[in-house]
C-alpha positions in Angstrom: 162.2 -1.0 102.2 160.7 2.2 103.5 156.6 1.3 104.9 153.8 3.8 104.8 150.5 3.7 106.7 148.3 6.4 106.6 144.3 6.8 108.0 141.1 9.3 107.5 138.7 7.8 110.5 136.4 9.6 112.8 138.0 7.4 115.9 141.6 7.8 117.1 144.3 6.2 114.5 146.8 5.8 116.5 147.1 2.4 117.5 146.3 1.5 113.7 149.5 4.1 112.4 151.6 1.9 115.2 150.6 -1.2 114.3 150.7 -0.8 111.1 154.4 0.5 111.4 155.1 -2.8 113.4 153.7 -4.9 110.4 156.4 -3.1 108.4 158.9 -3.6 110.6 160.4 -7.0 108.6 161.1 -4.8 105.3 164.0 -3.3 107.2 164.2 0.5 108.6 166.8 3.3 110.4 164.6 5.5 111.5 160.5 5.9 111.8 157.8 8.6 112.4 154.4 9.8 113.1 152.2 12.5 112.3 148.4 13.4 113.2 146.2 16.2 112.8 145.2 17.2 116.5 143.6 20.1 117.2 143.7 22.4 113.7 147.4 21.8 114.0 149.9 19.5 112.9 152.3 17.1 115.0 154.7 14.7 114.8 156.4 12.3 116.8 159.8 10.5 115.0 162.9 8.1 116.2 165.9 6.5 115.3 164.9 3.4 117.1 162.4 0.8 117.3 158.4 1.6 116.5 158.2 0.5 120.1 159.8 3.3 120.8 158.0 5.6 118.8 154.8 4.7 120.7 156.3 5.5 124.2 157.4 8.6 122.8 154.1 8.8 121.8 152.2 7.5 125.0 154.2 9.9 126.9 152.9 13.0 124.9 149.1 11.7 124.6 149.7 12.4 120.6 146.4 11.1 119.4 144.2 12.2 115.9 141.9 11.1 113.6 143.8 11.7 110.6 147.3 10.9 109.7 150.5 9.3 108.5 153.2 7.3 109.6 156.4 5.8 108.4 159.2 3.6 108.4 162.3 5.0 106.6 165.5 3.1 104.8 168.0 5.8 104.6 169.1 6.9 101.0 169.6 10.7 101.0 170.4 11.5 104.3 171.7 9.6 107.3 169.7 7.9 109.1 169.1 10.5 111.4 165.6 12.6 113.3 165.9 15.5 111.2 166.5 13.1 107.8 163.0 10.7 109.2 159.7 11.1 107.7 156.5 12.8 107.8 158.1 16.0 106.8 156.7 19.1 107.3 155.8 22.3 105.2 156.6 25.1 106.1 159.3 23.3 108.4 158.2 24.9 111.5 155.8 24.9 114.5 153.1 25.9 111.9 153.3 23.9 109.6 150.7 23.2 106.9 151.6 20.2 105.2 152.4 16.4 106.3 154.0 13.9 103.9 155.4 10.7 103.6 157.3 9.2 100.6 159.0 5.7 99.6 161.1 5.8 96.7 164.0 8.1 95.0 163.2 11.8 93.0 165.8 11.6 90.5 165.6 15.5 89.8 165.4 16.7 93.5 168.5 19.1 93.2 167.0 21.2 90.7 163.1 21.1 92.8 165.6 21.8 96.4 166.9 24.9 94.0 164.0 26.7 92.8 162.4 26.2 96.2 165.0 27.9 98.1 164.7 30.1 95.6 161.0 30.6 96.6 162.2 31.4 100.5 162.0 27.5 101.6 164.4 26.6 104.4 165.3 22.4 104.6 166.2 20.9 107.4 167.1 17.4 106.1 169.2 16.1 103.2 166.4 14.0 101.9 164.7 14.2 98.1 161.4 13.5 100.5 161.2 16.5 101.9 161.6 18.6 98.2 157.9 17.0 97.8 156.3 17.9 100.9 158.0 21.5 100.0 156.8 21.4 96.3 153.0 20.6 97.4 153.6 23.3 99.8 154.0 26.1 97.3 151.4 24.6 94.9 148.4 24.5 97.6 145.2 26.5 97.0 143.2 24.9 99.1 141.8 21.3 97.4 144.7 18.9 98.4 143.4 16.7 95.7 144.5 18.8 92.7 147.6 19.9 94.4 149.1 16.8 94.8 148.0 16.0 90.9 150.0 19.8 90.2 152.7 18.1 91.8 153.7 14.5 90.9 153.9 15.8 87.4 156.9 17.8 88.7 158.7 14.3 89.9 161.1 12.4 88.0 161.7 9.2 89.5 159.9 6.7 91.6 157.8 7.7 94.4 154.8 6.3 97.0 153.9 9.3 98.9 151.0 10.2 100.8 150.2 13.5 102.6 147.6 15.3 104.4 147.4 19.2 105.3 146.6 21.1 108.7 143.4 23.1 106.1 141.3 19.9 105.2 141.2 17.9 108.1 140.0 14.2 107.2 141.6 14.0 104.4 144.9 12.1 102.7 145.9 11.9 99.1 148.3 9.4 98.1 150.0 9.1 95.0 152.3 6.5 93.2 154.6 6.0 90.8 157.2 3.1 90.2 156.1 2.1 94.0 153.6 -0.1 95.5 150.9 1.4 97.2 147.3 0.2 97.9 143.9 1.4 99.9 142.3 -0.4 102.6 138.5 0.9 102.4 136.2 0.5 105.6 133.5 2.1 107.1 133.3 5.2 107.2 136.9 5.7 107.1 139.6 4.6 104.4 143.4 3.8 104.8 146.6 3.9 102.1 149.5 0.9 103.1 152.4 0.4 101.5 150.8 -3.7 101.3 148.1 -5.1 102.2 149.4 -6.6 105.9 150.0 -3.0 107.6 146.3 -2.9 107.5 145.7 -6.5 108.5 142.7 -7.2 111.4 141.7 -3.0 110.4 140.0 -4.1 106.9 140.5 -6.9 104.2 138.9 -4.6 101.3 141.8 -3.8 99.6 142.3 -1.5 96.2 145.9 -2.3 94.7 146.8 1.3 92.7 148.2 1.3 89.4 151.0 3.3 88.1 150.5 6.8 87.8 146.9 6.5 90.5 146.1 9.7 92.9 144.1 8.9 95.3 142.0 10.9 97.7 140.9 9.2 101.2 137.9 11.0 103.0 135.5 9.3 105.8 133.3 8.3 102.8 135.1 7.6 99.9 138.1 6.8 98.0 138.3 8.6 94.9 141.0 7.4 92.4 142.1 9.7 88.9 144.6 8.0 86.8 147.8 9.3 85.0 145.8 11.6 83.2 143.5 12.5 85.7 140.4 10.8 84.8 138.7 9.1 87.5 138.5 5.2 87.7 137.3 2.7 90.1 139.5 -0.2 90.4 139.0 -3.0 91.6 138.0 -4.4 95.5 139.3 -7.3 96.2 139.2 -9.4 99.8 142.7 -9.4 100.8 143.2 -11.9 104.0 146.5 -11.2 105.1 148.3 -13.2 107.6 148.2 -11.6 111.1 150.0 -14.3 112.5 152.4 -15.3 110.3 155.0 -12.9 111.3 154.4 -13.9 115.1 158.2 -14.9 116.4 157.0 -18.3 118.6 159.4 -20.0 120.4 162.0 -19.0 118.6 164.7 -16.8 119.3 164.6 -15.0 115.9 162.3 -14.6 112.7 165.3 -16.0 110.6 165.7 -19.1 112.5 162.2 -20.0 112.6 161.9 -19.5 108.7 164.7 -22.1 108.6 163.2 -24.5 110.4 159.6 -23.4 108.3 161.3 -25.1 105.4 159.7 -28.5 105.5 156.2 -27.0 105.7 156.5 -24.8 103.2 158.2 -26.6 100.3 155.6 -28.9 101.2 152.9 -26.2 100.9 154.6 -24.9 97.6 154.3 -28.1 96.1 151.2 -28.9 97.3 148.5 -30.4 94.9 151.0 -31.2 92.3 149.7 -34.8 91.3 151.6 -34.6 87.8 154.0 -32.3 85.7 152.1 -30.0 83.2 152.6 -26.7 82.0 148.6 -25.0 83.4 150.7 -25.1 86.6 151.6 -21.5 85.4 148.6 -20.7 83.9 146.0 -21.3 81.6 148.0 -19.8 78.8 150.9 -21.7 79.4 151.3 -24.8 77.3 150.7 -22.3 74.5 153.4 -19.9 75.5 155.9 -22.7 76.0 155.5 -24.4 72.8 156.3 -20.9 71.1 159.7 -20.1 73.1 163.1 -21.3 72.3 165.0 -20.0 75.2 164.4 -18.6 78.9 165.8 -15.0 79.9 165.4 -15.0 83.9 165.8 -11.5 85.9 166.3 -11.1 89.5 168.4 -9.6 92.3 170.5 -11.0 95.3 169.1 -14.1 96.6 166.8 -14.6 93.9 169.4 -14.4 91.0 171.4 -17.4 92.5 167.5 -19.7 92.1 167.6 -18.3 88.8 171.2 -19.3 88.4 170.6 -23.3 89.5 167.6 -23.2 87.9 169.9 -22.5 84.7 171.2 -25.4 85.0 168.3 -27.6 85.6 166.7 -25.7 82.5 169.8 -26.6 80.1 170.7 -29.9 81.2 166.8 -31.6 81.5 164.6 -29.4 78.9 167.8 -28.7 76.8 166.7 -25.3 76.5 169.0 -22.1 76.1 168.9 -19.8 79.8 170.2 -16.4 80.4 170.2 -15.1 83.8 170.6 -11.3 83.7 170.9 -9.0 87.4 167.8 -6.9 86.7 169.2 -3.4 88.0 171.8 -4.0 85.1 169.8 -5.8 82.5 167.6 -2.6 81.5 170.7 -0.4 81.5 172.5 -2.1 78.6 172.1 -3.1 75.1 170.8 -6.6 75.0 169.6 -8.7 71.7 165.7 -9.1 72.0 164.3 -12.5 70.4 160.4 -12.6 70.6 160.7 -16.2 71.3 161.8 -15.9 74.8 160.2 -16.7 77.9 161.2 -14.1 80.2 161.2 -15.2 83.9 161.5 -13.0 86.7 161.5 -13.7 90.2 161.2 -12.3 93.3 159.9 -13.2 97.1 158.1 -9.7 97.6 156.6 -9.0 93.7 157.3 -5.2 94.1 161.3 -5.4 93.7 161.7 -2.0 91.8 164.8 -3.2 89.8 163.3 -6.6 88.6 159.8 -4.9 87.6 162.0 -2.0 85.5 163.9 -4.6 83.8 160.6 -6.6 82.9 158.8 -3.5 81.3 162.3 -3.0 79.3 161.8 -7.0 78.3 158.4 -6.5 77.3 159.6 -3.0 75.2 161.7 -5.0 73.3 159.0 -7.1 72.0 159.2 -9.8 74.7 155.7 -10.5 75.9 155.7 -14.3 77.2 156.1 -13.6 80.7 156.4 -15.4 83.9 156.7 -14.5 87.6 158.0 -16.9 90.5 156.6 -15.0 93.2 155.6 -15.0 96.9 152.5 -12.9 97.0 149.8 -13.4 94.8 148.7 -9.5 94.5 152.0 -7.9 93.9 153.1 -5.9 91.0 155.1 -8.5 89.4 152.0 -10.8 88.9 149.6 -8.2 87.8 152.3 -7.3 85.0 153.3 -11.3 84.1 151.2 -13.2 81.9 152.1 -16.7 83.6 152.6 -17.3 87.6 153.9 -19.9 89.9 152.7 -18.3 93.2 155.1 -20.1 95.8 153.9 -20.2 99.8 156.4 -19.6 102.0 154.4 -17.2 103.4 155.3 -13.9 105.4 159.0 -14.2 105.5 160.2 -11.3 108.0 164.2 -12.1 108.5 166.3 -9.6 106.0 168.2 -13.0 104.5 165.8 -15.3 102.5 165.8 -18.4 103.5 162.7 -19.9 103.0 161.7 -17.8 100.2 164.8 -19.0 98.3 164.1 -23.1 98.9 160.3 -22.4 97.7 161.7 -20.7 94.8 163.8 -23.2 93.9 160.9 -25.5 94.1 158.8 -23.7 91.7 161.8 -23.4 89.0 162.3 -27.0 89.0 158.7 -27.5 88.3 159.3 -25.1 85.8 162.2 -27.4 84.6 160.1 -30.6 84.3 157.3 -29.0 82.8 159.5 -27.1 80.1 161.0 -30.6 79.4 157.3 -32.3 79.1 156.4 -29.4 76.2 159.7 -30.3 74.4 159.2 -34.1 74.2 162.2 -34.8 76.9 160.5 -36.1 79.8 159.5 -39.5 79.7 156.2 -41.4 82.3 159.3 -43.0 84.3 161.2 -39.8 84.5 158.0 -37.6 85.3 157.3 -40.3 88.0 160.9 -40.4 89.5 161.0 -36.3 90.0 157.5 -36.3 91.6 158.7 -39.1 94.1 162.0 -37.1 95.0 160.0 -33.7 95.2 157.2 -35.7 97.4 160.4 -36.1 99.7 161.7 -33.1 99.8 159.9 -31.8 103.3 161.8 -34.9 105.0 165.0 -34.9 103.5 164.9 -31.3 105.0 164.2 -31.8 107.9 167.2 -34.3 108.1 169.7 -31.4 107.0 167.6 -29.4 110.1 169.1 -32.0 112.0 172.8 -31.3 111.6 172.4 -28.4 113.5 174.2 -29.1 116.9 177.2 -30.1 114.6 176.7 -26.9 112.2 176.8 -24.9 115.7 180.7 -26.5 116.3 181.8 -25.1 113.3 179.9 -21.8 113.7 182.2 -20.7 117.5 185.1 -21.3 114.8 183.8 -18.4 112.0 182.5 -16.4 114.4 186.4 -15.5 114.9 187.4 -15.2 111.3 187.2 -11.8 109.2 187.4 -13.6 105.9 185.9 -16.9 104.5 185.6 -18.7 100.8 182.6 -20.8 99.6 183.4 -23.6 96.9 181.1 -24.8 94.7 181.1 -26.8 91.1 178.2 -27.3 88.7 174.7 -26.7 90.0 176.1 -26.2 93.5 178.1 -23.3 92.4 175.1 -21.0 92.5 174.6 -22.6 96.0 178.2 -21.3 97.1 177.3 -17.7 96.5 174.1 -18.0 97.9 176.4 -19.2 101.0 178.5 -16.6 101.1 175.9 -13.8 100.5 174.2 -15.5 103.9 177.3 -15.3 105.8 178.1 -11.7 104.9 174.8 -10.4 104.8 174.3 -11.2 109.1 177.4 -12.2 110.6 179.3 -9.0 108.6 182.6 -11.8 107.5 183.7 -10.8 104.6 182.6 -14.0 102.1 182.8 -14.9 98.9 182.4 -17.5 96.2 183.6 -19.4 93.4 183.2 -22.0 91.5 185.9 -24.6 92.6 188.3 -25.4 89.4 188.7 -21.0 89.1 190.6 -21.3 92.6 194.2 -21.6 90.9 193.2 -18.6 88.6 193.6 -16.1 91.7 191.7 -16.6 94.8 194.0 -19.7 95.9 196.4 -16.2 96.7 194.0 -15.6 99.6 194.2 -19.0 101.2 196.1 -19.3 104.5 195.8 -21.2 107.7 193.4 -18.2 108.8 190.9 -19.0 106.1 188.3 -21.3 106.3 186.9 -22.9 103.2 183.6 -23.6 102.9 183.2 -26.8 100.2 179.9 -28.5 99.3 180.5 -31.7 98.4 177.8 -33.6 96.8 178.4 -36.8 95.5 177.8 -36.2 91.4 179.8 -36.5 88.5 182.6 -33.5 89.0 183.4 -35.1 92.9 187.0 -36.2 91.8 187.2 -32.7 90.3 186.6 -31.2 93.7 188.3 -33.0 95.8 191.5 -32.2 93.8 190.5 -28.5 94.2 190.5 -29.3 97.9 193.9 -30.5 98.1 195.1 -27.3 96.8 193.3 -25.5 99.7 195.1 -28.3 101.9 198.8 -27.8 100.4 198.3 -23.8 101.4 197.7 -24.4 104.9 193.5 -23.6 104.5 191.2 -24.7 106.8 188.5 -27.0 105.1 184.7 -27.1 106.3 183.2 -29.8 103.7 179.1 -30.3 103.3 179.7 -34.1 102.1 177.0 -36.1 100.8 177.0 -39.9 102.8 178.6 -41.7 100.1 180.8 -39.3 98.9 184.1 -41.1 100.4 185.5 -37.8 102.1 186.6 -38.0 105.6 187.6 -35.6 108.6 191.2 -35.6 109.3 194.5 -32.6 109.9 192.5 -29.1 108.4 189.3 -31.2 107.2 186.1 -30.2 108.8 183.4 -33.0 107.5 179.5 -32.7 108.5 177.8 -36.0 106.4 174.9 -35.1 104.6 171.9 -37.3 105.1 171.7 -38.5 101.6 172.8 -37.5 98.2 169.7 -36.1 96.2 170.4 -35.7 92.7 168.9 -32.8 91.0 167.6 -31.4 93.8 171.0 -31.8 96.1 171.0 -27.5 95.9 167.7 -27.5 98.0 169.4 -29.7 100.5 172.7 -28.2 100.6 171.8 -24.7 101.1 169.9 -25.2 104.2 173.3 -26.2 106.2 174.8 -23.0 104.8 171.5 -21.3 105.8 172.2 -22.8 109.6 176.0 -22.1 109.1 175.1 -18.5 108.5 172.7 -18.1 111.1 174.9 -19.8 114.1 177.7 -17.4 113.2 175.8 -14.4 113.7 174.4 -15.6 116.3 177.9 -16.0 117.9 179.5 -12.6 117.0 176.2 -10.8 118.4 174.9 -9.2 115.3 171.5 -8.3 114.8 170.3 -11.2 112.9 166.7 -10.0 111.5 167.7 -6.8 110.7 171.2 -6.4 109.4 172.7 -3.1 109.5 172.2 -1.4 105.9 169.8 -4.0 104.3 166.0 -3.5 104.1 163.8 -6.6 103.2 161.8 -5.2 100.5 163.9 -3.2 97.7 161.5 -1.1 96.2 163.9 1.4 94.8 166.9 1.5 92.5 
C-alpha cells in the first residue's frame, strides 16, 4: 500500500524513480507521481493510470533531474484523483519550494489543515499528505534537515515521508514513523525505498530505519538522528532482492502464476527440514516453548484464516489452548494478558501496520515470547519477534495471497509438530508419518493444479452469479472463508462463509436455485455431518459445487456439481483444498473480466490502519 522511491545522485534519476515505481506496482495503487529538481525549480509529473504511463508523460516532457521523489498512492483521504496524487507541493503553485511524499495516515490533520490556512495556505487536495508538505513549508529556515525534525514532532499518526526543497538541491530527508522505510547507500549518491526491491539492480547496501529515524540523503552520506535527535549509524546490511521474481513469464497474470508456484515453494519453505524440533524458530525456542501454556495468534485477511486452521492443528495435536485475535481489533479492546503466552503473528509482507500495533500492545501487556510467520526476512515484524519461521514464497505480486497463504500454512504446521514434540505428544512414528506427508506435499499439489480444466467448467457458471456460499466443517471451515474472501476479493461476487451445521441457523434463508454452494468435502470424521447439511441446500432448490475427496462416496447427480479430489490428506487436507478454491477464484474473474492482479480498492501491502 502506497510505495516511495526517492534519489540524491549526480546522474539523471529518472529511470531509477520509474523503475522503482514499477517494483511497487504489486502493493496496489490509484494514482502515481513524480517530482525532480530541474533547473533551481521544482516539477512534477502525476497520473491516475499506470507508471507506464507516468513515464510517457514523462518522455514526452524531457522531465529529467538529479534529485527527487516519486510515488505510488492508495487513496485514503481523497479520491483517487491528480490533484489528491503525490509529491505535493509547497507553496501549491508554479513556485513552489517544497516536494514531499508520504505513506501512512496523520491522525490530527484537521487541526494542522486549520492553523495553516490560518497562516495564508491554500490546499488543493483533500489529503492529510499534503498538511505535511504544508507544515515543513512554514517551518523552513533553510537546513531541510532540522525542519523536517521541527515537523514530525507535529504528527500524530503513522507516517513514511520523504521530501526535498527547490533551496538545497541534492538533498532528501526522509522520516518514519509506524511505516517502513529504508536507505539504499551507493556511490556517491544514496536512495530512501519504501523496501528493499524498488531499489533492486541500483544498490544492495541497504539501511532498514527504526521508528522514529530522520534521515538526511546527500551525494556523500546518509546521516541518520533518532527519536530524540541523536545521531546513530545503523546497520548496512547486503540486501539481494529478487529482480526477477516478479517477472510475469508465460503466464497470463501474476496471480495465476503464483498458483501454479505452489509446488516449488512449499517445497522451498520446507526445505532442509530433516526432523521436527523447536530451533526451527530460533535458537531460543525450545526454551520459550517449554515456558508457554497457550498460543495467542494475530493477523489480518488472508493470514487470520492460516492462523485459524492452524488453531486447530495446535489444539487437536499439541493439546495446547489457541486464540486467534484480528489484529486491527485486538489492541483496541480489553483483553486478559497471561505472561505465559506465545504470541504468534503472521503476515506475508512483515510491515502490516495493524498486526505490528497489536504485537507492541501484546508485548505492553507483559507478553514477550514472540514469534513471526513471515515472508521477508528483513521486515519489521522479525526485527520486533523474538522467534521466526521465515517462509519462501518469495515476491508474491497478485493482491490475493495465494502462495503466501499455502507457505504459511506450512510453517504453522511445523509449528504444530514442534509445539507437540516440547509437550511430550509426538511420538518417533508420528514425527516420521507427518514428515513423509509434508515430503509430499509439492506433488499432491500439483495434482489439485491439475483439476483445472474441470475448475474452469464450473467457473463460466459463477461468472454469472451475483451471490455465492462457501461451506466448510472443522479444519476446513477456516478454508471456506478463505474461499469466499478469494472469490469476492477478484471476481467482485458477493461470497461468504460458514461453517456447515450453522446453515439452518439463518443463511439456509438465502439459498435458492440462483445460489451456488460451494462445499469442501474431505473425507474425515464430520463427512456424514456434511453431507446432511448438503441435503438441506438440495431440498431449497441450491445449486451444489462439492470439492470431494476420492473416497468420500459423493457423487454428481440433479444440482450436484462433483470435482474428485486426488486423495484425501489428513491434516494437511486444508493445503490441498484451498488451491481448487484458489483456481475457482481465479477462473471466475477471469470470466467476468475483472482486473485480477489488481482489484479495485485493495492494495497488497496494508501499511496503515
Amino acid at each position: 500500500m502506497c510505495g516511495i522511491v526517492g534519489a540524491v545522485a549526480q546522474r539523471n534519476i529518472t529511470p531509477i524513480l520509474i523503475e522503482g515505481l514499477k517494483r511497487l506496482e504489486y502493493r496496489g495503487y490509484d494514482s502515481c507521481g513524480v517530482a525532480l529538481h530541474t533547473d533551481g525549480r521544482l516539477q512534477r509529473s502525476r497520473s491516475t493510470s499506470r507508471v507506464a504511463e507516468l513515464e510517457k508523460q514523462m518522455q514526452e516532457v524531457g522531465l529529467q533531474g538529479f534529485t527527487g521523489i516519486a510515488h505510488t498512492r492508495w487513496a485514503t483521504h481523497g479520491a483517487p484523483a491528480s490533484h489528491n496524487a503525490h509529491p505535493h507541493f509547497s507553496p501549491s503553485s508554479d513556485n513552489a519550494r517544497i516536494a514531499l511524499v508520504h505513506n501512512g495516515i496523520i491522525e490530527n490533520h484537521d487541526e494542522l489543515r486549520a492553523e495553516l490556512i490560518a497562516l495564508g495556505y491554500v490546499f488543493q487536495s483533500q489529503t492529510d499528505t499534503e498538511v505535511i508538505a504544508h507544515l515543513v513549508d512554514h517551518l523552513y529556515t533553510g537546513d531541510l534537515f532540522e525542519t523536517v525534525q521541527q515537523a514530525v514532532k507535529r504528527l500524530h499518526g503513522a507516517y513514511a515521508i520523504a521530501v526535498f526543497s527547490r533551496e538545497e538541491p541534492h538533498r532528501v530527508v526522509a522520516a518514519r514513523q509506524g511505516s517502513p522505510l529504508i536507505v539504499g547507500l551507493g556511490k556517491g549518491e544514496n536512495f530512501v525505498a519504501s523496501d528493499a526491491m524498488a531499489l533492486a539492480g541500483t544498490t544492495d547496501q541497504i539501511i532498514y530505519l527504526e521508528e522514529g529515524d530522520v534521515v538526511d540523503l546527500q551525494l556523500g552520506r546518509a546521516w541518520i538522528v533518532d527519536v530524540n535527535g541523536k545521531q546513530v549509524e545503523r546497520e548496512v546490511k547486503t540486501v539481494h532482492a529478487h529482480t526477477g521474481a516478479a517477472e510475469l513469464g508465460p503466464y497470463r497474470h501474476y496471480m495465476q502464476k503464483e498458483i501454479f508456484e505452489q509446488p516449488r515453494v512449499v517445497g522451498d519453505t520446507l526445505e532442509g527440514v530433516t526432523g521436527i524440533m523447536p530451533e526451527l524458530f530460533g535458537d531460543e525456542a525450545y526454551k520459550v516453548f517449554k515456558e508457554i501454556d497457550r498460543v495467542l495468534i494475530l493477523a489480518c485477511g488472508t493470514s487470520y484464516y492460516s492462523g485459524l486452521t492452524a488453531k486447530y492443528w495446535i489444539e487437536s495435536i499439541a493439546k495446547v489452548p489457541v486464540s486467534v485475535e484480528i489484529a486491527s481489533e485486538y489492541r483496541y479492546r480489553d483483553s486478559v494478558p497471561n505472561p505465559s503466552t506465545l504470541v504468534v503473528t503472521i503476515s506475508q509482507s512483515g510491515e502490516t501496520a495493524d498486526t505490528i500495533a497489536a504485537l507492541k500492545h501484546a508485548r505492553s501487556l507483559g507478553m514477550e515470547n514472540t514469534l513471526t510467520i513471515c515472508n521477508v526476512a528483513t521486515s519489521a515484524m522479525v526485527r520486533e519477534c523474538k522467534l521466526a519461521y521465515i517462509t519462501r514464497a518469495g515476491v508474491e505480486v497478485g493482491v490475493a495471497s495465494t502462495k503466501a497463504f499455502t507457505t504459511q500454512l506450512s510453517a504453522l504446521f511445523l509449528l504444530t509438530l514442534s509445539l507437540a514434540q516440547v509437550n511430550g505428544r509426538l511420538t518417533e512414528e508420528e514425527e516420521a508419518a507427518h514428515l513423509k506427508d509434508m515430503r509430499h506435499l509439492p506433488s499432491a499439489i500439483s495434482a489439485v493444479l491439475a483439476l483445472e480444466p474441470q475448475i474452469m467448467a464450473w467457473a463460466e457458471d459463477f461468472a454469472r452469479k451475483e451471490n455465492a456460499l462457501f461451506l466448510g466443517r472443522g479444519m476446513h471451515y477456516p478454508i471456506a472463508l478463505e474461499g469466499a474472501l478469494k472469490l469476492k476479493e477478484i471476481s467482485y461476487i458477493h461470497a461468504e462463509a460458514y461453517p456447515a451445521g450453522e446453515l439452518k441457523h439463518g443463511p439456509l434463508a438465502l439459498v435458492t436455485e440462483e445460489m451456488p454452494v460451494v462445499t469442501i468435502a474431505p473425507n474425515d470424521a464430520l463427512i456424514e455431518k456434511l453431507k446432511s447439511n448438503m441435503q438441506e441446500v438440495r431440498a431449497r432448490g441450491g445449486q451444489l459445487y462439492v470439492f470431494a475427496d476420492v473416497d468420500s462416496r459423493i457423487t454428481s447427480g440433479e444440482g450436484v456439481h462433483v470435482i474428485r479430489m486426488p486423495e484425501h490428506y489428513g491434516c494437511l487436507s486444508p493445503i490441498l483444498h484451498v488451491v481448487s478454491l484458489q483456481l475457482l477464484a481465479y477462473h471466475t474473474a477471469l470470466a467476468r473480466g475483472t482486473d485480477v492482479d489488481k482489484p479495485r480498492n485493495l492494495a497488497k501491502s496494508v501499511t496503515v490502519e
